[in-house]
N, C-alpha and C positions, 0 to 999 in steps of 0.2 A: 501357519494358518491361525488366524486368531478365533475364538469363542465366537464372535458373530459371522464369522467369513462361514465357520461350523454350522452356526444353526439355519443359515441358508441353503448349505447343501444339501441337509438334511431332508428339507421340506422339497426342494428340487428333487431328491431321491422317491419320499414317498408319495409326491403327486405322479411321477411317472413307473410306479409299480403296477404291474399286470393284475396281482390282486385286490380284491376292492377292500382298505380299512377304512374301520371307524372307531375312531377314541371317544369315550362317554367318562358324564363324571362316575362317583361310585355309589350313587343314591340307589338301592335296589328298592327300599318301600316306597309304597304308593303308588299312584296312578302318576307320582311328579316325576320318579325318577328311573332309569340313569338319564341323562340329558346330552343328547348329539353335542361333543365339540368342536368335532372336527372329521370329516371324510374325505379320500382322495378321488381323481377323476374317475381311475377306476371302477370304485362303488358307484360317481353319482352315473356312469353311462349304464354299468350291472342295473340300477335302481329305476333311472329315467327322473330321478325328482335333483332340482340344483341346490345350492347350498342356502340361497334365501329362504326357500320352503322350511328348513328345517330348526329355523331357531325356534328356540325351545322343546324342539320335539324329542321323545325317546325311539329305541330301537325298534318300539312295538305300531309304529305305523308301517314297518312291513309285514308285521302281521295277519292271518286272516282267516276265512274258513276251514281250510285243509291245516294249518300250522298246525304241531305237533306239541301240546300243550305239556306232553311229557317232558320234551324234551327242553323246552322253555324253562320249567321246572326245575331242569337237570342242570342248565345253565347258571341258574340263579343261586342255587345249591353249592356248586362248584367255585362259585363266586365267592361266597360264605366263607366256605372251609379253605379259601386261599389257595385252589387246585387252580391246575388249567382244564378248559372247558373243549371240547370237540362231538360234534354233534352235524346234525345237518334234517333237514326237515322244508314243508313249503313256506316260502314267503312269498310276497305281491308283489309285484314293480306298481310305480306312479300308476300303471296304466290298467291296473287288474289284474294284468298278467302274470298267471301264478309260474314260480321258478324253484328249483330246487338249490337251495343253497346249505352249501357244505362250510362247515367253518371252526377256526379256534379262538377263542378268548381267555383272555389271561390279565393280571392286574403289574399295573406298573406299580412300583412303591419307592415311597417318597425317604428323607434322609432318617425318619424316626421307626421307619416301619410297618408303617402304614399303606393302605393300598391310594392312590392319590389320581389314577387314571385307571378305566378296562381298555385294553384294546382288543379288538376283533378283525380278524384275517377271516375276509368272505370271499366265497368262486359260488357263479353259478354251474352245477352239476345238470344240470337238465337233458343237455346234449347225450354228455357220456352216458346220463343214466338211462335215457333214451333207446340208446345203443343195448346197454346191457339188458335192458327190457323185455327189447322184441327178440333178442335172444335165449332168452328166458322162455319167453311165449313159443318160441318154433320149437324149443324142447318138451315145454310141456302147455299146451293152451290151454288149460284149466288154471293155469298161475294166479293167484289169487294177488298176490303184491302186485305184481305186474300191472293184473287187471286194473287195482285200483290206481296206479301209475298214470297210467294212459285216462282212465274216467275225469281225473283230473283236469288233465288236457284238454281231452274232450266238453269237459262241462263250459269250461271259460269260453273256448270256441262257439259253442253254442249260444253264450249268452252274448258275446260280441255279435252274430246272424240275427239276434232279436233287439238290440242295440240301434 
């Protein structure tokens, strides 16, 4: 198999992965960086937005009201210190639609040792967490996570009926 016979597979591989990636450059300052290079179909169906939308953009227009700025933080952090990153918190789809996404990122590094790509392995948890939720709620209906779980939900809902 030769080196480009290779790097065709590859990309065959990870556009038809179940999980949604996205590789960025490694600019973490600023409002410029890191910079979408790449995402698979996976992410763009998870997201709703297609790959034209996204030149130039960073990670943070899935960003939004409910996102977990801690955890943004945590990420950023983890980037720094050359860890891998795993976390999970709200993000938007194209369409408002908040989702719960669960994910790892980690840095590729190049022949000098350098980090030279992030990539990030995303799932939407909404469902499951969903599940685990109202489970939660039949054990105890004062659940305060929970509550806020479902408010969420609810609020987007509501503001799509005034839409």
């Amino acid at each position: 198999m030769t080196i480009m016979q290779l790097k065709f597979d590859l990309l065959i591989v990870l556009e038809n992965l179940r999980r949604g990636i996205m590789v960025t450059d490694v600019t973490l300052d600023g409002p410029a960086g890191p910079r979408i290079i790449y995402v698979n179909r996976a992410w763009l169906k998870m997201t709703g937005y297609n790959r034209e939308e996204l030149n130039g953009k960073t990670p943070r227009l899935l960003q939004g009201k409910h996102t977990d700025r801690a955890v943004v933080g945590s990420l950023r952090q983890k980037m720094l210190n050359r860890e891998v990153f795993h976390g999970q918190t709200w993000n938007y789809r194209k369409s408002g639609e908040p989702f719960l996404m669960n994910w790892y990122c980690y840095a590729v590094y190049g022949e000098r040792g350098k980090p030279i790509y992030y990539v990030a392995e995303q799932e939407d948890i909404t469902r499951l967490e969903e599940l685990r939720m109202k489970q939660r709620l039949l054990n105890d209906p004062l659940d305060s996570e929970a509550a806020r779980f479902f408010s969420v939900i609810a609020e987007w809902k509501a503001s799509r009926k005034g839409a």
